[in-house]
KOLSESE-398092 format. One record per residue: residue in one letter; x negated, y, z negated of N, C-alpha, C in turn. Coordinates in steps of 0.1 Angstrom, whole numbers, plus 2048, in hexadecimal, padded with zeros to 3 digits. Example, Ala and Ser with C-alpha at 12.3 -4.5 7.8 and 13.67 -1.06 7.14 Angstrom:
BEGIN
A77C7C77B27857D37B277C7DF7B2 S7807EA7B97777F57B977F8007B1 
//
This chain:
BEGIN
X256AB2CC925FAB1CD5266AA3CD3 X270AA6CD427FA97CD5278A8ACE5 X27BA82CDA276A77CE5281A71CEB X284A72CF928EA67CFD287A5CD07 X294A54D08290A42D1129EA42D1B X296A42D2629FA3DD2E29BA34D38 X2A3A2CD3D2A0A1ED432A8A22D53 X2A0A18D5C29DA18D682A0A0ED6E X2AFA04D742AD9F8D712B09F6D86 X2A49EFD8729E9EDD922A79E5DA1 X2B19E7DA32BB9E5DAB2C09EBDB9 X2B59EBDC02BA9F5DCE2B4A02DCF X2B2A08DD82B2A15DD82BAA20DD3 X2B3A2DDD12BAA39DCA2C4A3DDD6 X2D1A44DD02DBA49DD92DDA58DD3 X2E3A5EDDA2E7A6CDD62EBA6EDCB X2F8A63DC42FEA65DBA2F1A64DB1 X2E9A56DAF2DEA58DA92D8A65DA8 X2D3A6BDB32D0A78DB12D3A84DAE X2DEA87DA82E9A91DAA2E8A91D99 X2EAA82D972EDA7DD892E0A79D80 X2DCA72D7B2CFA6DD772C5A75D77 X2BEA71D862B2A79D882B1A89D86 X2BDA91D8A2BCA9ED862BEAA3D78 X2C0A9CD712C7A9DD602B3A97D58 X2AFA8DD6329DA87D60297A94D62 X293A99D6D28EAA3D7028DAB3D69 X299AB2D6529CABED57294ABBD48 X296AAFD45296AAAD3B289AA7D36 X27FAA2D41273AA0D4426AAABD3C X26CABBD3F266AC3D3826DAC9D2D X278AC9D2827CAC5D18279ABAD0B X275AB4D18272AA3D08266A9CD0D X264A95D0425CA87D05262A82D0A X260A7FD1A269A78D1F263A66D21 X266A5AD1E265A4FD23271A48D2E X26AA4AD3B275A40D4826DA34D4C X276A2ED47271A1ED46276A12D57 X272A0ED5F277A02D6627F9F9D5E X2849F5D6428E9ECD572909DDD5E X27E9D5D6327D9CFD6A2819C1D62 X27E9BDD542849B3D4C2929AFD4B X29A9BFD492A69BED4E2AF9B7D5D X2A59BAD662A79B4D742AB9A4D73 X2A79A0D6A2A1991D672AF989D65 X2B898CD652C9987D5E2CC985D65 X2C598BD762CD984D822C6980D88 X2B6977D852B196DD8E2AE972D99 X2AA97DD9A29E986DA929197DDAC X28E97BDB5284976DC2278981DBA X26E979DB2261981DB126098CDBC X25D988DC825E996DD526799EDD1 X27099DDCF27A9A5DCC27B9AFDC1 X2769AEDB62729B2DAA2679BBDAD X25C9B8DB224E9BDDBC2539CBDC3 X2629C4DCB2619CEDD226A9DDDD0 X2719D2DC527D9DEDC12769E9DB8 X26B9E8DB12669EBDA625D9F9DAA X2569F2DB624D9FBDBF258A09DC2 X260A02DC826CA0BDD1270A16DC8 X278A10DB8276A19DB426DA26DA8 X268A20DA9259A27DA3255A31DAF X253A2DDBD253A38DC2261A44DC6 X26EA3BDC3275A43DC8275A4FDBA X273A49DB1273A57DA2268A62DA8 X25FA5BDA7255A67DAB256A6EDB7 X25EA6CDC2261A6FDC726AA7EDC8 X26EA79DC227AA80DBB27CA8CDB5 X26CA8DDAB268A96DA7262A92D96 X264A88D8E262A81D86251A86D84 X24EA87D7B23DA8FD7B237A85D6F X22EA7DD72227A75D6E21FA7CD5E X21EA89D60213A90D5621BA97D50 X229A97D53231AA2D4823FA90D41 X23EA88D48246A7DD44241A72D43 X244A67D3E23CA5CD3C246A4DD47 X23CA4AD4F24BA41D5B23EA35D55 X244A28D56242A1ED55248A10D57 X244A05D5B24E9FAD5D2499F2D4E X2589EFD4F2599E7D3F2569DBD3D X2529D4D462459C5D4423B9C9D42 X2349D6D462269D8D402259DDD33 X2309DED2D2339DCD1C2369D1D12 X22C9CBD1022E9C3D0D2339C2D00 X2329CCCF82389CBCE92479D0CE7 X24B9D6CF625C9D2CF525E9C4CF6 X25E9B9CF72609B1CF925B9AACE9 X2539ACCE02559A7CD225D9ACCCA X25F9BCCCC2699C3CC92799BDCCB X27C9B5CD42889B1CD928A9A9CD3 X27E99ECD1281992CC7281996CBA X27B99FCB82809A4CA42919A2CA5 X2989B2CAC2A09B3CAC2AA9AACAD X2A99A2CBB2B2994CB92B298BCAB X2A7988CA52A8984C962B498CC8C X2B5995C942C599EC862CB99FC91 X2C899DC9C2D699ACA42E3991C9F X2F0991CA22F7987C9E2FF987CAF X305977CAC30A975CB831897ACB7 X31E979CB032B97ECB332D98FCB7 X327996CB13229A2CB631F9A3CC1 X31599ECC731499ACDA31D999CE3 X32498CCDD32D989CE233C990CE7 X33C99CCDD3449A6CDF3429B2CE8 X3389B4CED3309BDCF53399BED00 X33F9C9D063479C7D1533F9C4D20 X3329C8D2032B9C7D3032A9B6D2A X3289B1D203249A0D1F32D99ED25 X33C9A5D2134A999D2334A997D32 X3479A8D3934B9A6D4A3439A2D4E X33499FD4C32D993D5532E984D52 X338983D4733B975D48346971D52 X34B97FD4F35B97DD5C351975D6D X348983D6C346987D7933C97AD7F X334977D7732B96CD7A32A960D75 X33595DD6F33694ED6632D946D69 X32A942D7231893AD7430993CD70 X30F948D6B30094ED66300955D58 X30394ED51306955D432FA954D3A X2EF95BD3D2E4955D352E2960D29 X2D5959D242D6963D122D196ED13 X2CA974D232C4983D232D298CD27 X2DA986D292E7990D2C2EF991D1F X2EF985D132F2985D0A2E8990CFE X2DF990CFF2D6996CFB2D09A5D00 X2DC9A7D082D79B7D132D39BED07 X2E09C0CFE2DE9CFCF72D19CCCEB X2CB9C2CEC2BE9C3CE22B69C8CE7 X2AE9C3CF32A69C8CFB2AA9D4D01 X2B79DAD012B79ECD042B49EECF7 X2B59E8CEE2B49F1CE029E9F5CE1 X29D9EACE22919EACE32899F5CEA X28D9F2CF32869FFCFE287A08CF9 X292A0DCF2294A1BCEC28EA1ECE2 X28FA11CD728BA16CC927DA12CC6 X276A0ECD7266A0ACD0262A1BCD3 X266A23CD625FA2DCD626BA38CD0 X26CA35CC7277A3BCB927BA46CC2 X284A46CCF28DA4BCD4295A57CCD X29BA65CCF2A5A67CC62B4A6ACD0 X2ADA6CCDF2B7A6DCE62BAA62CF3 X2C6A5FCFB2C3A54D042CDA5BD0C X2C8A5FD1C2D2A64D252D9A58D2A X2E6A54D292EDA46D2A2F9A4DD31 X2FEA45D3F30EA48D41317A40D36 X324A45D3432CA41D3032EA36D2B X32EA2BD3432CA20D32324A16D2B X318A1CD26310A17D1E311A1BD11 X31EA24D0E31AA27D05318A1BCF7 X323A11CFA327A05CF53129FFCEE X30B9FBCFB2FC9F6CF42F9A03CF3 X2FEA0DCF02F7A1BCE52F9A1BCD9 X303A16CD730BA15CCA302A07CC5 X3009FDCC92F89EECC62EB9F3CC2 X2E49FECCC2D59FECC92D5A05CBB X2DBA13CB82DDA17CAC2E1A0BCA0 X2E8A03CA42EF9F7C982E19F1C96 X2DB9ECCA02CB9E6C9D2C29F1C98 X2BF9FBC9A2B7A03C912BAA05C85 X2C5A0AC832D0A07C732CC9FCC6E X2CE9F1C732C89E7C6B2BF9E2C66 X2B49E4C712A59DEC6E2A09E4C63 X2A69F7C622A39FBC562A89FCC49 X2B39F7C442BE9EEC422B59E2C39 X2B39D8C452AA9CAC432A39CDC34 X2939D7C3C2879D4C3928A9E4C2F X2979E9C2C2949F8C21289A02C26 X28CA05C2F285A0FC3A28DA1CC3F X283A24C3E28CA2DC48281A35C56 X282A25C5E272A26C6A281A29C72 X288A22C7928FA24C8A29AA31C85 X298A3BC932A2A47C902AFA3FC9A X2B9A41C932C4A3CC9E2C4A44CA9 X2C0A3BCB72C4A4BCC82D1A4DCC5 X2D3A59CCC2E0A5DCCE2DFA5DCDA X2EEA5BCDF2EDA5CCF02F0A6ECF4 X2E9A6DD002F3A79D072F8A71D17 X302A7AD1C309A75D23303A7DD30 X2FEA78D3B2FDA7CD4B30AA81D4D X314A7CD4D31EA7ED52325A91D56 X31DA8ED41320AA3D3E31FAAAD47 X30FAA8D4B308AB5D51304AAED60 X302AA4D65306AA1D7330EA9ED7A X307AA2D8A315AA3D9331DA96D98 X328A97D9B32CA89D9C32FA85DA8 X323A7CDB2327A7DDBD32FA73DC2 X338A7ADCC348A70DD133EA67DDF X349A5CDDE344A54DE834DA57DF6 X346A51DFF350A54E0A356A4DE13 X35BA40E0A360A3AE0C370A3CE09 X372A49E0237FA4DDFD37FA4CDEE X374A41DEA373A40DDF370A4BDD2 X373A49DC536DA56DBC35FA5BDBA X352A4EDC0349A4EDB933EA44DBF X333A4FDC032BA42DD031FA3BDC5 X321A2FDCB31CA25DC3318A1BDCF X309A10DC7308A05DD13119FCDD0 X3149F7DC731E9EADC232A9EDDD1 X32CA00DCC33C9FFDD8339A00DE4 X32CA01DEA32A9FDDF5325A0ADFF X32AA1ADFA32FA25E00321A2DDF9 X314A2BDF930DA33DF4305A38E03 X2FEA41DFF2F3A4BE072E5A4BE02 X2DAA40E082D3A41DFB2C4A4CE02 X2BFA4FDFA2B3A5ADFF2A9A57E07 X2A5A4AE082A0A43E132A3A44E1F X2AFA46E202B6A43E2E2B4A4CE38 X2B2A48E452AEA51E4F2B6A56E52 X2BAA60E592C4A68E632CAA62E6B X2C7A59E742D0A4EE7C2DCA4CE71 X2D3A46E642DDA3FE5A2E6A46E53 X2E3A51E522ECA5BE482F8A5DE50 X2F3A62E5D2FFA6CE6630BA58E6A X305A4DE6430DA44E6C314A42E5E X311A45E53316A45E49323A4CE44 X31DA59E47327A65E47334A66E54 X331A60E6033CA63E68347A55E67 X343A4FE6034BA44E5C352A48E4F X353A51E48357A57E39363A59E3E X36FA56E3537BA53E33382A61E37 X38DA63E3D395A70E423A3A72E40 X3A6A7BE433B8A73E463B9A7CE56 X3CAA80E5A3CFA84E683C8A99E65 X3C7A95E593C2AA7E5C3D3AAEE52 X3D0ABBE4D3DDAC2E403E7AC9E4B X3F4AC8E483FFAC9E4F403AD8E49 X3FCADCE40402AEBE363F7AF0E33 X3F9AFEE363ECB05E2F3EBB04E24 X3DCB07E213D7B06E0D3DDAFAE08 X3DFAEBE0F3E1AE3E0A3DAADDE01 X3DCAD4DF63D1ACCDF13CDABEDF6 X3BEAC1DF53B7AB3DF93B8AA8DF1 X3BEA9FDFD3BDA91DF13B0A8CDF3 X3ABA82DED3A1A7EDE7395A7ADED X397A72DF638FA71E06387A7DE08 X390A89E0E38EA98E0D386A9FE05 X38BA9CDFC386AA5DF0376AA1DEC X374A93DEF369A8ADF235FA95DFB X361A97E0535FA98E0F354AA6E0C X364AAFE0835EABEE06358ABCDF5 X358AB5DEF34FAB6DE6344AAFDE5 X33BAA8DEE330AA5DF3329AB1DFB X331ABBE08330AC7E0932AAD1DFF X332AD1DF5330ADADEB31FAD5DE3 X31FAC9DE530CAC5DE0307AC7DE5 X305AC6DF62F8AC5E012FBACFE0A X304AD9E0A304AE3E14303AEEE0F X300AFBE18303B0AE14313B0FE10 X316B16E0831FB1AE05325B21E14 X321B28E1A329B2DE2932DB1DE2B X325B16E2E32AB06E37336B07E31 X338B00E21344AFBE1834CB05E1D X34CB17E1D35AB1CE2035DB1AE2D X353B17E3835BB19E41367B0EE46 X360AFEE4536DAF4E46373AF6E3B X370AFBE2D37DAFFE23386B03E2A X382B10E3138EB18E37396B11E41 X38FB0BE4C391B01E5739CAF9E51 X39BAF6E423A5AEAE3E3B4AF5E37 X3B5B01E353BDB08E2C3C2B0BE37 X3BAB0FE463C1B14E513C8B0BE5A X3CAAFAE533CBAEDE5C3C4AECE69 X3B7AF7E6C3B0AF1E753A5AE6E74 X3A5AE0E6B396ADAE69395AD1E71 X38BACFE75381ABEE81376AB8E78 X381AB1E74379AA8E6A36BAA0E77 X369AA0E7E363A97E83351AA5E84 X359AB5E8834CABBE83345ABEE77 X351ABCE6D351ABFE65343AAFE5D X345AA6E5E33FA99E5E32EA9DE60 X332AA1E6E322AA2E7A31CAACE6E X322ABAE68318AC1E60315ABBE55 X31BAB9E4C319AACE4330DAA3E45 X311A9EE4F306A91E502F6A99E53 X2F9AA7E5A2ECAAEE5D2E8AB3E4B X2EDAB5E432E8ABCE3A2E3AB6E2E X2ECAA6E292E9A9EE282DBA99E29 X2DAA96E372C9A94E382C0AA1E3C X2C4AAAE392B7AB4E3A2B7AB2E28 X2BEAB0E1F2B9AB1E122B3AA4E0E X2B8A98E162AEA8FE162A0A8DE17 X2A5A91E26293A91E2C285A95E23 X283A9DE1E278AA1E18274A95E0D X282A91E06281A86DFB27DA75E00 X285A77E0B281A66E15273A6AE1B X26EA75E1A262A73E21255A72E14 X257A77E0B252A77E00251A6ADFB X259A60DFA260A54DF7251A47DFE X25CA4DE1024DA49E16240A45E13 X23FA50E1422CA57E0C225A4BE04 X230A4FDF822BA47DEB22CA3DDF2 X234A36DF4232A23DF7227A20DFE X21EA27E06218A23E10210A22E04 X20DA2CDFA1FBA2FDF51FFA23DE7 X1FCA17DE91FBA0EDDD1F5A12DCF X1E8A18DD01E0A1ADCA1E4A29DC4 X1EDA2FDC61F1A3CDC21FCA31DB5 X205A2BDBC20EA25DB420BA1EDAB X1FDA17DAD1F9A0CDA41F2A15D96 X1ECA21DA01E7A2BD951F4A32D87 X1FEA32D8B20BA38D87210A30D7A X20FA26D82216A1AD7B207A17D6C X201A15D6E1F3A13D681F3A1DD5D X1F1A26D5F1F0A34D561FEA35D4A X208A31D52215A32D4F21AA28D45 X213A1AD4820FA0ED40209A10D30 X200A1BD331F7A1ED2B1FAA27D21 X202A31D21209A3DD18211A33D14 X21AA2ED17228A29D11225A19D08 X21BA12D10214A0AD0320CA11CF7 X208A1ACF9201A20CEE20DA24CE2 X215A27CE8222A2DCDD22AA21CDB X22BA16CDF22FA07CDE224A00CD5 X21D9FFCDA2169FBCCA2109FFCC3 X212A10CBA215A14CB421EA0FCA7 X230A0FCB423AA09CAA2379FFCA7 X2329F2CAD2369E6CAC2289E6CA0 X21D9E8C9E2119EAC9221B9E9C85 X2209F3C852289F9C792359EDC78 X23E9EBC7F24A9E2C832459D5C78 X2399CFC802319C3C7822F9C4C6B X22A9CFC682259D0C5C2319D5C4E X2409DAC562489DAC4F2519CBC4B X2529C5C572569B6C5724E9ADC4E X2479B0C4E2359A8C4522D99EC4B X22B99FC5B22399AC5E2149A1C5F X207999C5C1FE99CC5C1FA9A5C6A X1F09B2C6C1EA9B8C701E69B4C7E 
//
């Protein structure tokens, strides 16, 4: 069975799009492969988080995966401090790291833009340590949006190499696949293309019913279509394509029609939304719940989870050593 790595990087709670996107692409994938989902709590580290903070984001989402549906006995979940041999792994790799190569990386260049006061060497060094995580457990596939594809292409350049270095043929280069293919893309409703925390406009699974329905009747509109069968601009289209995720098909045709026949009320139209919305929530925010309360369920999770993924971590790193030529 094909082993993939994918990383978890500890920032907030899950939102729809997360769920729509990621988690349901995890969930499939989970009983296809060897799957390894990693916390990507070391990573957190480039922006100087409050120990509590780290504690708590970590917790949050460790339960929110399992939550989710993530299955401990068919996937391997783990946070990546309790690995301790990604982290020698990273320092190999940085040894054939070069800096000018780094330094060309685009997520390096826009956090220099974005945070000029914090330019430290774990952001300069991101794509080693993603290399790592992937290639300590000789990865062959990596679910990555788009955007990464750039340290996909780095971690491959580092496994090429090391074997390259030492006349090996130990690291398989990952190949990425793309989320983007096969998940759904959920619009924000802010008007925006695409709900995200950064843009401010997300729905996250947590969220109670008060919060959703105050969420959703605030979602962007216009005066209502002046011509039948008009097309929805984007706001709109937003709108009824969040619809088309969380409702019954009768729901979607009926304000479809509502809007082809220029009668639509956006404002009922909202109220069902926000009702359907959290009925698909609910069972997951309550789930969510659950787990946080039971520590000892989580601590169990995390533990076990610790335990499979270092076993296949130092594995590689045994072998790693012994190709580099350090002693046993």
């Amino acid at each position: 069975m094909e082993t993939v790595v994918s990383g978890i990087r500890p920032t907030g709670n899950l939102h729809l799009g997360n769920y729509f996107g990621a988690v349901k692409s995890f969930l499939q994938m989970q009983h296809e492969y060897n799957c390894f989902f990693f916390i990507a709590d070391w990573h957190s580290l480039t922006t100087h988080p409050h120990p509590d903070n780290i504690r708590k984001s970590v917790k949050t989402i460790l339960a929110e995966y399992l939550a989710c549906g993530i299955d401990p006995d068919k996937a391997t979940i783990y946070i990546q401090s309790d690995v301790r041999e990604v982290a020698e792994l990273y320092l190999y790799l940085n040894m054939n790291a070069y800096l000018g190569e780094l330094e060309r990386v685009t997520s390096f260049k826009d956090k220099v833009r974005s945070q000029p006061n914090n330019v430290n060497a774990g952001l300069l060094t991101y794509p080693s340590l993603m290399a790592a995580d992937i290639i300590i457990h000789k990865a062959v596939k990596v679910p990555v949006g788009k955007d990464q594809e750039q340290n996909m292409e780095m971690a491959r350049k580092f496994a090429r190499r090391f074997n390259n270095i030492y006349g090996v043929d130990y690291f398989p280069e990952p190949a990425s696949f793309h989320l983007s293919e096969k998940a759904v893309k959920v619009p924000g409703l802010d008007g925006s293309g695409k709900m995200g925390k950064s843009e401010g406009n997300a729905i996250y699974l947590i969220d109670d019913e008060k919060t959703i329905k105050s969420k959703v009747m605030k979602a962007v509109t216009d005066s209502g279509p002046t011509e039948p069968n008009s097309e929805k601009p984007e706001p709109i289209a937003n709108l009824f394509m969040m619809m088309d995720i969380v409702s019954t098909p009768d729901t979607y045709n009926f304000f479809n029609e509502k809007y082809n026949a220029c009668e639509i009320r956006y404002g009922d139209m909202k109220k069902q939304l926000a009702e359907d919305i959290n009925l698909f929530c609910k069972p997951i925010r309550e789930r969510i719940n659950d787990i946080l309360a039971d520590d000892t369920f989580l601590e169990r999770i995390a533990r076990e989870g610790a335990e499979k993924s270092a076993e296949s971590a130092a594995k590689t790193l045994r072998e790693v050593r012994e190709i580099i030529g350090f002693r046993p």
